[in-house]
VEXBA-597139 format. One line per field, with one value per residue (C-alpha): residue in three letters; x, y, z; residue number from 1. Coordinates in nm, 4 decimals. Example, Ala and Ser with C-alpha at 12.3 -4.5 7.8 and 13.67 -1.06 7.14 Angstrom:
<torpas>
res c(ALA  SER)
xx c(1.2300  1.3670)
yy c(-0.4500  -0.1060)
zz c(0.7800  0.7140)
n c(1  2)
</torpas>
This chain:
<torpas>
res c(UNK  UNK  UNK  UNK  UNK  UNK  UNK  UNK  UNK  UNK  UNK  UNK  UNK  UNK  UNK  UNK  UNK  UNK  UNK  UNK  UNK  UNK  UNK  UNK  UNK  UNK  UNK  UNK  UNK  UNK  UNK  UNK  UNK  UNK  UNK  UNK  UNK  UNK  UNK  UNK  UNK  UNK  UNK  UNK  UNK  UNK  UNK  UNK  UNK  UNK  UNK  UNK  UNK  UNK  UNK  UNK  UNK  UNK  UNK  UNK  UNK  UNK  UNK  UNK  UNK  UNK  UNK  UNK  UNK  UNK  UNK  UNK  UNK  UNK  UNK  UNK  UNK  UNK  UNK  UNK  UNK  UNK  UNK  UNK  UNK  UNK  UNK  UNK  UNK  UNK  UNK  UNK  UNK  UNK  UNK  UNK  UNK  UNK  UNK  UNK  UNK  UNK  UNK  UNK  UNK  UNK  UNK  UNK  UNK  UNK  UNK  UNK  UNK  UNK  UNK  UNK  UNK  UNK  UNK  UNK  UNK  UNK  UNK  UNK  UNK  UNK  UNK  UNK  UNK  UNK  UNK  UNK  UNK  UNK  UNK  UNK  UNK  UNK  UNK  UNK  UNK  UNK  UNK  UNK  UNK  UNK  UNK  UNK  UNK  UNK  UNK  UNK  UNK  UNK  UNK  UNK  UNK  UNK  UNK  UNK  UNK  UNK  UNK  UNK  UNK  UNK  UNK  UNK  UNK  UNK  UNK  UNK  UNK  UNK  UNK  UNK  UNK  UNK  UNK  UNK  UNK  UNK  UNK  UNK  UNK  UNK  UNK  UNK  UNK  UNK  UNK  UNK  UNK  UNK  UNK  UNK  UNK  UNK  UNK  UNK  UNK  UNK  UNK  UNK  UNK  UNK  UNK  UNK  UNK  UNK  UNK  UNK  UNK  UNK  UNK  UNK  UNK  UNK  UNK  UNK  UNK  UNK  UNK  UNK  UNK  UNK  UNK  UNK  UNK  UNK  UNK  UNK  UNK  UNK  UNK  UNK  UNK  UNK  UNK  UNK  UNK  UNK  UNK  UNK  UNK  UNK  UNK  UNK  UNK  UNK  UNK  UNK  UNK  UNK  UNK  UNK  UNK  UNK  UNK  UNK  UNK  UNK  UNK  UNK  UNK  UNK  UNK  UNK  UNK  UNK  UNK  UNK  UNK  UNK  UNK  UNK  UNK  UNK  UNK  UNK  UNK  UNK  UNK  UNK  UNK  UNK  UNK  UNK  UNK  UNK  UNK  UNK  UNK  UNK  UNK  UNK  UNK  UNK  UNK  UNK  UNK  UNK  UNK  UNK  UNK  UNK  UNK  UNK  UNK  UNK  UNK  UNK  UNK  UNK  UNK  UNK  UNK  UNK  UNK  UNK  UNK  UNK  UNK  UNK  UNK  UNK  UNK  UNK  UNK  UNK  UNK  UNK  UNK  UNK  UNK  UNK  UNK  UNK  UNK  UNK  UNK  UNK  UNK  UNK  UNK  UNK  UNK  UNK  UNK  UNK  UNK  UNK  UNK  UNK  UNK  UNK  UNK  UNK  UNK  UNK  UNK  UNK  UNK  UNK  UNK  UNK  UNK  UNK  UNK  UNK  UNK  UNK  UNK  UNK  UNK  UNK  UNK  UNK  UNK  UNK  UNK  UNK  UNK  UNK  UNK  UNK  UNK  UNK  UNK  UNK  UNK  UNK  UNK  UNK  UNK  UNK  UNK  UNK  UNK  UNK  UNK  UNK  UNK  UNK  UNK  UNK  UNK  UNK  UNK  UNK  UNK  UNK  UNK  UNK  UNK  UNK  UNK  UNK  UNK  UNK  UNK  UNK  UNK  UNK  UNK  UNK  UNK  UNK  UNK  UNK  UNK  UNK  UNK  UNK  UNK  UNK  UNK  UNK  UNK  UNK  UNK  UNK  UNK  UNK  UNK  UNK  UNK  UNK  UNK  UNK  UNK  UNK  UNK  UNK  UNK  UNK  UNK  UNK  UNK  UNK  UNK  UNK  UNK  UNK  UNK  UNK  UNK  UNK  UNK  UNK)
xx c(-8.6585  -8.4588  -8.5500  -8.2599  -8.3458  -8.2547  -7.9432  -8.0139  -7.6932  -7.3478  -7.3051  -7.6690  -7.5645  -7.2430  -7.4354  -7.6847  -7.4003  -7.2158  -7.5765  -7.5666  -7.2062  -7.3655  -7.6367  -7.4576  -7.1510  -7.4679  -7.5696  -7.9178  -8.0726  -8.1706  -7.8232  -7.9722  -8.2721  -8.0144  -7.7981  -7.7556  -7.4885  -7.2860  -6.9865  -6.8820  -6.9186  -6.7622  -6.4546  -6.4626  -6.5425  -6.2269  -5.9893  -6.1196  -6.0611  -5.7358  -5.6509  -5.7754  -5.5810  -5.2834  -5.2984  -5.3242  -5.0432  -4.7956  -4.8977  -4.8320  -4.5210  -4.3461  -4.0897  -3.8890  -4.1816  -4.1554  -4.4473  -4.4942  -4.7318  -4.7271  -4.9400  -5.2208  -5.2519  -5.3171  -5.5773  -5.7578  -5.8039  -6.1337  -6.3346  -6.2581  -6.3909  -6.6912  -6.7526  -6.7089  -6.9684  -7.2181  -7.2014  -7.2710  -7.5793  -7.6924  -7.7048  -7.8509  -8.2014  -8.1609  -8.0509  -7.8207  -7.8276  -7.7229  -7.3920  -7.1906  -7.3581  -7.1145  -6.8355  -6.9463  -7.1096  -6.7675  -6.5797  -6.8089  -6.7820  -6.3908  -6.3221  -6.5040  -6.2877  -5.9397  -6.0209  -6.0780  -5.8288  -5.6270  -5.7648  -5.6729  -5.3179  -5.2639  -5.3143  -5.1061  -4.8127  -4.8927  -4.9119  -5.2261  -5.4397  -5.4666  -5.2010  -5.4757  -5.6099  -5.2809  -5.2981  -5.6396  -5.6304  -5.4682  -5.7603  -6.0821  -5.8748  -5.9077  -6.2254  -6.3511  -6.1830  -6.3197  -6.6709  -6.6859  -6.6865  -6.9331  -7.1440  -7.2159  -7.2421  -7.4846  -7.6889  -7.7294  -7.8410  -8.1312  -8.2079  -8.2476  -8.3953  -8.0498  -8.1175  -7.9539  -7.6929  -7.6066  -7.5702  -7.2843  -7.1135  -7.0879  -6.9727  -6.6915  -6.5646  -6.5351  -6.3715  -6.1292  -6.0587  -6.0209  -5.7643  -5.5695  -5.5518  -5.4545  -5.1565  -5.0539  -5.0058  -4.9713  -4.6122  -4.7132  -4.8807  -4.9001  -4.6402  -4.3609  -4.0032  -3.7522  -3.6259  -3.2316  -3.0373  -2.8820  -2.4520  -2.1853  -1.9329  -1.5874  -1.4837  -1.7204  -1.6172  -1.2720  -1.3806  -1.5295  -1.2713  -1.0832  -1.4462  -1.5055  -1.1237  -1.1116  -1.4389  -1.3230  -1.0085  -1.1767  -1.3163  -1.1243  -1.0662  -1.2894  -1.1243  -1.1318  -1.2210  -1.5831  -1.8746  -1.8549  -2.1699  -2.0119  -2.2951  -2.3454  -2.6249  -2.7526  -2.9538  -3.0522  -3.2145  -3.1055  -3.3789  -3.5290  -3.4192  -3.5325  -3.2968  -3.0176  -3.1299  -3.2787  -2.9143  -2.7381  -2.9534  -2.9237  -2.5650  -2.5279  -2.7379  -2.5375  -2.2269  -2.3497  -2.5667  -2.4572  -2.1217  -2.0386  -1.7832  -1.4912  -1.6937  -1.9842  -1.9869  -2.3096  -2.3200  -2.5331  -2.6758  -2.8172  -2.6555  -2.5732  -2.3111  -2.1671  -1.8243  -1.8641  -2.0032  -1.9169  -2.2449  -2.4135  -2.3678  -2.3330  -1.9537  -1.9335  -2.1458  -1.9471  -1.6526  -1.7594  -1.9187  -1.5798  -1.4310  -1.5925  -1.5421  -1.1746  -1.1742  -1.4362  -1.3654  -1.6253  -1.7278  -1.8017  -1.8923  -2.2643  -2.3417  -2.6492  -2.6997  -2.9884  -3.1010  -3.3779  -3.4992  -3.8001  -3.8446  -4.0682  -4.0665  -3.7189  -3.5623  -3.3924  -3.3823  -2.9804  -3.0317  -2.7985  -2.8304  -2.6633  -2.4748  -2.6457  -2.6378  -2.7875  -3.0541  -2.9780  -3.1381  -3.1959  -2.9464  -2.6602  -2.7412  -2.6920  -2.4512  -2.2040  -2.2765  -2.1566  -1.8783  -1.7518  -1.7497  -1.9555  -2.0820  -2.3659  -2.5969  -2.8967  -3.0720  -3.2919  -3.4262  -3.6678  -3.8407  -4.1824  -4.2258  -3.8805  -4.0432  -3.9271  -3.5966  -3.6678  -3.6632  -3.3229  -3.1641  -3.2458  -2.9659  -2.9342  -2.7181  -2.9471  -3.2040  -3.3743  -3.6596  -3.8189  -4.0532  -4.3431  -4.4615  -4.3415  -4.6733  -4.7084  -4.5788  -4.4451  -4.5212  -4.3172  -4.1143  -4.1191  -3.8199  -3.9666  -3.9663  -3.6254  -3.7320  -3.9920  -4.2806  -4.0539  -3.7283  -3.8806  -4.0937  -3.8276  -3.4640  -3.6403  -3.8680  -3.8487  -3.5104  -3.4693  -3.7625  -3.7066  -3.4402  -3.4561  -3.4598  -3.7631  -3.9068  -3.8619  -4.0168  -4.2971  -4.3600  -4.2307  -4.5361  -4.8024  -4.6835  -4.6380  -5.0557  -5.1680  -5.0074  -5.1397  -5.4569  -5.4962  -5.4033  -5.6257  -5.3134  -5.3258  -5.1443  -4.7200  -4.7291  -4.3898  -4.1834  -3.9032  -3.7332  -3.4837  -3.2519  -3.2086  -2.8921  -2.9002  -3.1822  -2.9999  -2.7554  -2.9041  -2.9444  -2.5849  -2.5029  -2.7994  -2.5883  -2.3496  -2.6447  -2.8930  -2.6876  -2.7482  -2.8536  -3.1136  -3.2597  -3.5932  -3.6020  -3.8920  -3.7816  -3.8252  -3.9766  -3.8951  -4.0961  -4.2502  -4.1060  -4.3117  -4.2321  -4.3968  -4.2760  -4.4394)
yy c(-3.2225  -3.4900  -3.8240  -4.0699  -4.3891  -4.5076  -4.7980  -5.1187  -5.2820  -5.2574  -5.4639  -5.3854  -5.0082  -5.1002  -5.2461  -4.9488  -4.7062  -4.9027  -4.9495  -4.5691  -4.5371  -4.6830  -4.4644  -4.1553  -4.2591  -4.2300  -3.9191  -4.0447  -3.8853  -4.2092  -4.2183  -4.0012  -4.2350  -4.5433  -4.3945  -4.4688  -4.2089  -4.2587  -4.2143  -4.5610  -4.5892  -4.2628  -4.3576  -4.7410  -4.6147  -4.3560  -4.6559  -4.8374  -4.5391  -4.4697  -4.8322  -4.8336  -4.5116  -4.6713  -4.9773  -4.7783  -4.5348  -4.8619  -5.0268  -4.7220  -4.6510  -4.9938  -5.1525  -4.8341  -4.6351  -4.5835  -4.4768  -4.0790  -3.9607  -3.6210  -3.8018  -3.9545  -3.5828  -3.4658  -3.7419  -3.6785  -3.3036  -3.4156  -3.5817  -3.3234  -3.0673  -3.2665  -3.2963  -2.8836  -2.8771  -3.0969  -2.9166  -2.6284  -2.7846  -2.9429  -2.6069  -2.4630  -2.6939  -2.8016  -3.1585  -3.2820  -3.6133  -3.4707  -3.3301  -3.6582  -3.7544  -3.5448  -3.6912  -4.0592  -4.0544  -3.9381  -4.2368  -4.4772  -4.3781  -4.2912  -4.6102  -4.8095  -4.6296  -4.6513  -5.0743  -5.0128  -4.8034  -5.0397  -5.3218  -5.1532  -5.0456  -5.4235  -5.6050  -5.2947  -5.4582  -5.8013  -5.6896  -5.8178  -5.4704  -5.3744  -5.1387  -4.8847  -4.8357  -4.6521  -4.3646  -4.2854  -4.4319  -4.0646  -3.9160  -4.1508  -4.1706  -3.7788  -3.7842  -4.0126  -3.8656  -3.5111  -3.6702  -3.8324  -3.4892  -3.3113  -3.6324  -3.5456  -3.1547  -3.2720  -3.4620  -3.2206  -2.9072  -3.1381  -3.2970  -2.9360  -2.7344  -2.4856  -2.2086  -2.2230  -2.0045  -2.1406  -2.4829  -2.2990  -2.1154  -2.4460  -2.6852  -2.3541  -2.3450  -2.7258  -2.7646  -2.5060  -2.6756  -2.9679  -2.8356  -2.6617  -2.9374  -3.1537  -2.9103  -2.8842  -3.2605  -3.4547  -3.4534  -3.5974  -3.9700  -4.2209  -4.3780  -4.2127  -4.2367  -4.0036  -3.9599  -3.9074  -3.7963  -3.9930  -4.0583  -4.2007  -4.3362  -4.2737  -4.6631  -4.6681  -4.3722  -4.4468  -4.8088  -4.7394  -4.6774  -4.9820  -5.1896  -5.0564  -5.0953  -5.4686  -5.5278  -5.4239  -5.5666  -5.8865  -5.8818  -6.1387  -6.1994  -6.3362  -6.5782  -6.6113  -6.9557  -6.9477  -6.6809  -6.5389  -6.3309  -6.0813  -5.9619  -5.5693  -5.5632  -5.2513  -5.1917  -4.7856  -4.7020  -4.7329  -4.6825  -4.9933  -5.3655  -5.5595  -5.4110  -5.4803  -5.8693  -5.8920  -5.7849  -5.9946  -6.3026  -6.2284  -6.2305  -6.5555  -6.7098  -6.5744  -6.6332  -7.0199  -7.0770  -6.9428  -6.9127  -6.4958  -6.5720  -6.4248  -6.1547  -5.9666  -5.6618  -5.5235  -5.1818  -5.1481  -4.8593  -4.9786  -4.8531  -5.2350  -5.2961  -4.9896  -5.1590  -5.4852  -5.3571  -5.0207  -4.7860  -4.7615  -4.4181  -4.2800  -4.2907  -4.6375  -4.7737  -4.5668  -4.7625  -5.0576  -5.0744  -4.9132  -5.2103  -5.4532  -5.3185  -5.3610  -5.7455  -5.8894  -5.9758  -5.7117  -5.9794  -6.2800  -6.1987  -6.0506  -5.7867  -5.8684  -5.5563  -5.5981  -5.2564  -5.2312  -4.9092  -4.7020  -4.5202  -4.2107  -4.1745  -4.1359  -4.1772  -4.4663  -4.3354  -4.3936  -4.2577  -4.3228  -4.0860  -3.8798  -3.8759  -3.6726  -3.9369  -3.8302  -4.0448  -4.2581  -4.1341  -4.3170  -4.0762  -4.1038  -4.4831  -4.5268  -4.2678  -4.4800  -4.8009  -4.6344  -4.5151  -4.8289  -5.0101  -5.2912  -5.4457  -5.7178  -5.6020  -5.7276  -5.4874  -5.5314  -5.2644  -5.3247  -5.0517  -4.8138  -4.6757  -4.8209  -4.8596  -4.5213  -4.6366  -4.8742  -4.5694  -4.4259  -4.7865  -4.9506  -5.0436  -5.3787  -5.4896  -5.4902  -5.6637  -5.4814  -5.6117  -5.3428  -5.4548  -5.2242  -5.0294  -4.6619  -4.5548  -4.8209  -4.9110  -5.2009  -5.3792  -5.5915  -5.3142  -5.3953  -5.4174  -5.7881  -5.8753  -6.0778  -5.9679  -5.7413  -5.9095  -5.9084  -5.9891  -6.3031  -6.3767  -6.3801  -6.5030  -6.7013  -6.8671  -6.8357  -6.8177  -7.1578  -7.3499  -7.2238  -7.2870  -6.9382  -6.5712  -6.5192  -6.8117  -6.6876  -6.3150  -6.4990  -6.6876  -6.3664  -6.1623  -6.4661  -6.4419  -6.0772  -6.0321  -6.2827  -6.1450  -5.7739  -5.8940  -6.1207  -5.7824  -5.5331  -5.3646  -5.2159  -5.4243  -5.3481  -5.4635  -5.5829  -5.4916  -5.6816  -5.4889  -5.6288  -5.5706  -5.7565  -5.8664  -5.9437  -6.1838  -6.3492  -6.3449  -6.4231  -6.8141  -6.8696  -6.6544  -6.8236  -7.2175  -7.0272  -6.9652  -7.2632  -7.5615  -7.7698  -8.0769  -7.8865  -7.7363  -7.8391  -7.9667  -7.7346  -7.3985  -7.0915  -6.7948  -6.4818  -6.1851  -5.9677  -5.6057  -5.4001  -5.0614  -4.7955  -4.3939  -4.1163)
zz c(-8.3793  -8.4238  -8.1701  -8.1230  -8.0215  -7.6335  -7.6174  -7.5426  -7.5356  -7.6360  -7.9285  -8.0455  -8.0361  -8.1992  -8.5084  -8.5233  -8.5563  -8.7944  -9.0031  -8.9531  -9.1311  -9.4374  -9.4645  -9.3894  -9.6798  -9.8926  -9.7866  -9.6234  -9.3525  -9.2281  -9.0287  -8.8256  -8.7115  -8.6663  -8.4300  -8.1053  -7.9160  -7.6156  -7.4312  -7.4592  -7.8506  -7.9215  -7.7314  -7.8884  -8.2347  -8.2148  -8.1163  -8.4548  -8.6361  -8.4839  -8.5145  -8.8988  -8.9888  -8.8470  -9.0574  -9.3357  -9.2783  -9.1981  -9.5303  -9.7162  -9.5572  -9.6167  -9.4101  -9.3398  -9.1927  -8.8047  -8.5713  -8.5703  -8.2735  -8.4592  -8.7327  -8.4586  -8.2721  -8.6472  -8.7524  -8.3525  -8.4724  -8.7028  -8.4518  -8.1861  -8.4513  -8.4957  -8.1496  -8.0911  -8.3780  -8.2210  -7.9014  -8.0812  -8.2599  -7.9421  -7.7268  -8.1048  -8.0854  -7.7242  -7.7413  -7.5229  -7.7020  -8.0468  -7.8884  -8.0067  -8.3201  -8.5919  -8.4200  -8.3737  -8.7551  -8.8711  -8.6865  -8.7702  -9.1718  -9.1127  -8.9732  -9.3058  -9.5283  -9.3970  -9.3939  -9.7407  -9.8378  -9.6337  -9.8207  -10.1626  -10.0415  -9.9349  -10.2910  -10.4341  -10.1848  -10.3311  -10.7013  -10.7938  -10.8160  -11.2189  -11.3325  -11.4480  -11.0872  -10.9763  -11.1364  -11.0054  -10.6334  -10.4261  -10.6392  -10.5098  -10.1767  -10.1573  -10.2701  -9.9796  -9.7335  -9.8400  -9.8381  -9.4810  -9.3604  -9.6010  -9.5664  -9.2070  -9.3508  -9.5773  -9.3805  -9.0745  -9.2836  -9.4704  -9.1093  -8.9520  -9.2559  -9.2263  -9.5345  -9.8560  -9.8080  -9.4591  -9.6407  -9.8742  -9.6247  -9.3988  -9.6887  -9.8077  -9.4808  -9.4309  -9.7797  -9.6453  -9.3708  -9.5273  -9.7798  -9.5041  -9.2831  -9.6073  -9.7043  -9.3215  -9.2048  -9.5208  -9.3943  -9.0847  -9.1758  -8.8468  -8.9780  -9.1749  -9.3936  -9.2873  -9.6453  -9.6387  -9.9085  -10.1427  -10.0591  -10.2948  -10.0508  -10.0976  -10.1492  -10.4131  -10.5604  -10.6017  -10.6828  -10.9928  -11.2236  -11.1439  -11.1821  -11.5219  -11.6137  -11.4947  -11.6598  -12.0230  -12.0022  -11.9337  -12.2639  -12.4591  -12.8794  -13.1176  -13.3276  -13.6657  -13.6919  -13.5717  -13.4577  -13.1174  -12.8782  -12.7192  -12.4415  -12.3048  -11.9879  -11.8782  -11.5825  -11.6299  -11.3029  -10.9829  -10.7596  -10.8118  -10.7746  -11.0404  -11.3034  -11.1720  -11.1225  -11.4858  -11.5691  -11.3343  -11.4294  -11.8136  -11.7889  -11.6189  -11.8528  -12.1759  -11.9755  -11.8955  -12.1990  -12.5223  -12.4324  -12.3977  -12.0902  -12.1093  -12.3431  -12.1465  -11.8920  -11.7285  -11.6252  -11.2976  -11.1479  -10.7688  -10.4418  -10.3413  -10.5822  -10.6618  -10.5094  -10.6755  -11.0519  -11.2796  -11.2870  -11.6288  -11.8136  -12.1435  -12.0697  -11.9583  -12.1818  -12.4540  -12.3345  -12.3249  -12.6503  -12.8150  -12.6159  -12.7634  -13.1372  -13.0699  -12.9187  -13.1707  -13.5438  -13.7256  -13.9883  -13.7534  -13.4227  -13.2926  -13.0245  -12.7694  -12.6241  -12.3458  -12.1556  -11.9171  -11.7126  -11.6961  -12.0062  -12.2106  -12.5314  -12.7332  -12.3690  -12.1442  -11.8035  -11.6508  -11.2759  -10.9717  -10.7446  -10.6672  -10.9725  -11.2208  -11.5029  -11.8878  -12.0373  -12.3297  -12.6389  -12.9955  -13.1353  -12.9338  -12.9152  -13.2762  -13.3218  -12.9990  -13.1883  -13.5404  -13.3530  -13.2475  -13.5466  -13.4625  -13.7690  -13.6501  -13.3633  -13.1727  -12.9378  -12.7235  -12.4855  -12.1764  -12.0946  -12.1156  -12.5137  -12.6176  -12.9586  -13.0480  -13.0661  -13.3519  -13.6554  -13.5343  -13.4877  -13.7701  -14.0289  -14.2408  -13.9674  -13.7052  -13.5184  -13.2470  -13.0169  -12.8142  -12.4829  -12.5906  -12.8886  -12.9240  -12.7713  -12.5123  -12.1719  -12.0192  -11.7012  -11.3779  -11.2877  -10.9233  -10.6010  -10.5428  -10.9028  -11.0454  -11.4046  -11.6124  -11.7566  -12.1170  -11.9055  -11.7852  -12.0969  -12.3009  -12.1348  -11.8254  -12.0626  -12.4476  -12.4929  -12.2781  -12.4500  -12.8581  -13.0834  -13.2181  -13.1065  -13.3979  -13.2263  -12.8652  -12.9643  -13.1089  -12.7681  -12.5835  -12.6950  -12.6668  -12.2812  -12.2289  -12.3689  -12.1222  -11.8697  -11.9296  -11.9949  -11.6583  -11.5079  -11.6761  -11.8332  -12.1685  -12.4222  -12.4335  -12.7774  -12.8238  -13.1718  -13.3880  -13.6374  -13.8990  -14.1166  -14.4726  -14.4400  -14.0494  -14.1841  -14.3680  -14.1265  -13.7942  -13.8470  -13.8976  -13.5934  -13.3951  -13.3866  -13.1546  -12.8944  -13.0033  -13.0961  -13.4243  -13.1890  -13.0573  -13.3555  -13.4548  -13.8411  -13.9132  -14.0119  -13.8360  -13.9958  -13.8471  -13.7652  -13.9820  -13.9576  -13.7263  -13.6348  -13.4434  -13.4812  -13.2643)
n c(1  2  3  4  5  6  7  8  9  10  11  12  13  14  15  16  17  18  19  20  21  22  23  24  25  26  27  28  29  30  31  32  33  34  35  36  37  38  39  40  41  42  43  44  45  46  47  48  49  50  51  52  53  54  55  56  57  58  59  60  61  62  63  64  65  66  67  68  69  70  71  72  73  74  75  76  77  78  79  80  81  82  83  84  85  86  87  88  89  90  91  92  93  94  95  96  97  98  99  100  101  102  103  104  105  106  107  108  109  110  111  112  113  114  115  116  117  118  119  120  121  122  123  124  125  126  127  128  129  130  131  132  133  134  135  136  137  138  139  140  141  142  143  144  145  146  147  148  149  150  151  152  153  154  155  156  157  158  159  160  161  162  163  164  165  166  167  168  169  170  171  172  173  174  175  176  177  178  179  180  181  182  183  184  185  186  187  188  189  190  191  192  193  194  195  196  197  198  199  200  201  202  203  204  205  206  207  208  209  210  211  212  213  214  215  216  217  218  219  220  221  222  223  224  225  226  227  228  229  230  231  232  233  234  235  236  237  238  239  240  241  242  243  244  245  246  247  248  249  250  251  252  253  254  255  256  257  258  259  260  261  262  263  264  265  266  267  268  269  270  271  272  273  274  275  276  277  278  279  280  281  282  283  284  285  286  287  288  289  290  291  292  293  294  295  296  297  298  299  300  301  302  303  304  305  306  307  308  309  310  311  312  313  314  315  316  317  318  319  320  321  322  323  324  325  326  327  328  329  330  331  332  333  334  335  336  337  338  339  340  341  342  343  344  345  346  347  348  349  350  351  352  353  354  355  356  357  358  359  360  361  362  363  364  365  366  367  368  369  370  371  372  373  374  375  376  377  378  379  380  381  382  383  384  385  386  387  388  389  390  391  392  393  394  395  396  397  398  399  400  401  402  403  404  405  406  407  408  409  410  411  412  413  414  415  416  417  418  419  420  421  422  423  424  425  426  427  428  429  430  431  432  433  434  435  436  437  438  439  440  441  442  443  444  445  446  447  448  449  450  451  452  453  454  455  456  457  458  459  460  461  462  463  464  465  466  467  468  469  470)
</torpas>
């Protein structure tokens, strides 16, 4: 028989159920003996809950969710099936008392774990949660919710000495539930995105052959005389902001700094500026690279070829949907470079394992800088972020305080392990890969970018080769 204690007061019961919440998240039949039930603090306790699931569902759904009522019918279904349940077990051992316990436990420990989930979902928005704990957070966030109700499960059968195989056929049937609920309203959140599809509008359409016209025959002549950068930016994936602002910001800085005006293009893919900037593809950046083999004097003048997108392994993800764009591969990389006969090249791609570029892009010719090791991911991908952790290690700050690129990468990865490490993140392990004769060749190229006033007196040694093949 089980003997709940009498309430004293509002607030006093209001503690001894929350008390109660604790002990019944551990699965403690002490819950049971802290618990003071009424009217009151079922209905004040289902606000909370309500109010806590709420909070939740707006954080997750951003600033484009909108309130669905749909979503708080579906999340009022659980306590309304733990109050059927302790009717039933109240007419069952004749205790009126016990009739709101299942459902009042289940608020009480409900309520706890939407704050926290809330909580956890709130430095996610800020960007200071480690990297590692997204992969696993719907996963413990199923697993609680899946546990608030077999908690109370749990704790009932042991309380009232049900049999064995009355324990198993109450926990199956409230897993089912559970997983039918799960599969029915997990469309339905409190607050929810009405996803549209993705539109190309007809002015940008018909915009962006003229863009990516005007922007390559912008591209002026290198003279004989002296060395020129010619600068290619391309932000791969659409679907997120920062890429397109590394870009942007990467160009202004070649265009301003080192002197590329006149001779860059960047090659967007974001739905804003689809009317102002040509998309990035294989054919555009074909073009442009073809382009720039024609305008620059082969024996003089440099590539900087920046690219930044997600990435996998031997891939550089190019997505603006709802164009059906291919992803850049190593192979057709090097075989479009080849192609358009430009002899001196620095690459330098931004993205998740774009160290498995390095083996296909390697010549003497070349210098390529990768943000991460073939078998490694970068971090800072993010729609608030101006630049990746590399973007901004590198242009924002190394390549403004060095005097070389060698110098710069050197700093570059110095900042990019701090940064992963203050975070929990597993080390991007940046690479630099070079060729013999761009060795030799890179310092006389570099006093078009770093000035022979600036340059420290004390040599620079470059980077030793380090490459990393799947």
């Amino acid at each position: 028989m089980i003997d709940f204690k009498p309430s004293i007061n509002f607030w006093h019961d209001f503690k001894s159920n929350q008390t109660a919440g604790m002990w019944l998240f551990l699965g403690s039949r002490r819950s049971l003996q802290i618990v003071r039930p009424s009217i009151l603090q079922l209905i004040f306790w289902g606000v909370l809950g309500g109010s806590a699931n709420s909070l939740f569902s707006w954080l997750s759904a951003g600033e484009g969710g909108e309130f669905n009522p749909q979503g708080l019918i579906s999340y009022a279904l659980w306590p309304f099936i733990a109050l059927i349940v302790g009717i039933f077990l109240s007419q069952r051992i004749n205790n009126p008392r016990l009739m709101l316990v299942p459902a009042l436990l289940w608020l009480v420990l409900d309520t706890h774990i939407a704050l926290l989930q809330s909580l956890i979902q709130y430095l996610g928005y800020i960007d200071v949660l480690p990297y590692m704990f997204y992969d696993y957070l719907p996963t413990i966030f199923m697993i609680l919710f899946v546990w608030q109700s077999l908690a109370v499960v749990w704790v009932f059968s042991r309380e009232l000495k049900w049999p064995w195989w009355e324990r198993a056929l109450i926990v199956a049937a409230t897993l089912f539930t559970l997983v039918v609920w799960q599969m029915s309203v997990k469309s339905q959140p409190i607050w929810k995105v009405e996803e549209s599809p993705p539109t190309f509008a007809e002015d940008a359409f018909y915009a962006q052959s003229r863009l990516l016209n005007k922007s390559l025959e912008s591209i002026q002549y290198g003279e004989f005389a002296q060395s020129h950068w010619y600068f290619l930016g391309v932000a791969g994936a659409g679907y997120q902001d920062v890429f397109k602002s590394e870009v942007e910001r990467i160009k202004e800085q070649f265009d301003t700094r080192f002197g590329t005006f006149g001779r860059s293009i960047a090659l967007i893919n974001n739905p804003e500026t689809r009317t102002q900037m040509p998309i990035a593809s294989r054919t555009s950046m074909e073009m442009a690279l073809r382009r720039i083999g024609q305008q620059m004097n082969k024996e003089s003048d440099v590539l900087f070829l920046y690219m930044t997108s997600h990435g996998l392994p031997n891939q550089f993800e190019m997505e603006n949907d709802p164009i059906d764009l291919n992803d850049v591969d190593p192979k057709w990389l090097k075989d479009t470079l080849d192609k358009s006969g430009i002899r001196w090249r620095v690459i330098v791609i931004s993205a998740c394992y774009s160290g498995s570029f390095v083996p296909a892009l390697q010549d003497d010719n070349t210098l390529i800088i990768t943000a991460s090791a073939a078998d490694r991911a970068s971090f800072g991908c993010s729609n608030e972020a101006d630049y990746t952790y590399f973007g901004r290690a590198f242009f924002d700050q190394a390549m403004r305080e060095q005097n070389s690129i060698g110098a710069a990468f050197e700093q570059t990865k110095e900042t990019v392990a701090q940064w992963e490490k203050a975070q929990g993140f597993e080390a991007s392990e940046p690479q630099w890969s070079i060729g013999k004769n761009m060795e030799f060749m890179l310092p006389q190229l570099e006093q078009r970018l770093f000035p022979a006033a600036l340059k420290s007196d004390n040599k620079v040694e470059t980077p030793q080769l380090t490459v990393e093949t799947q």
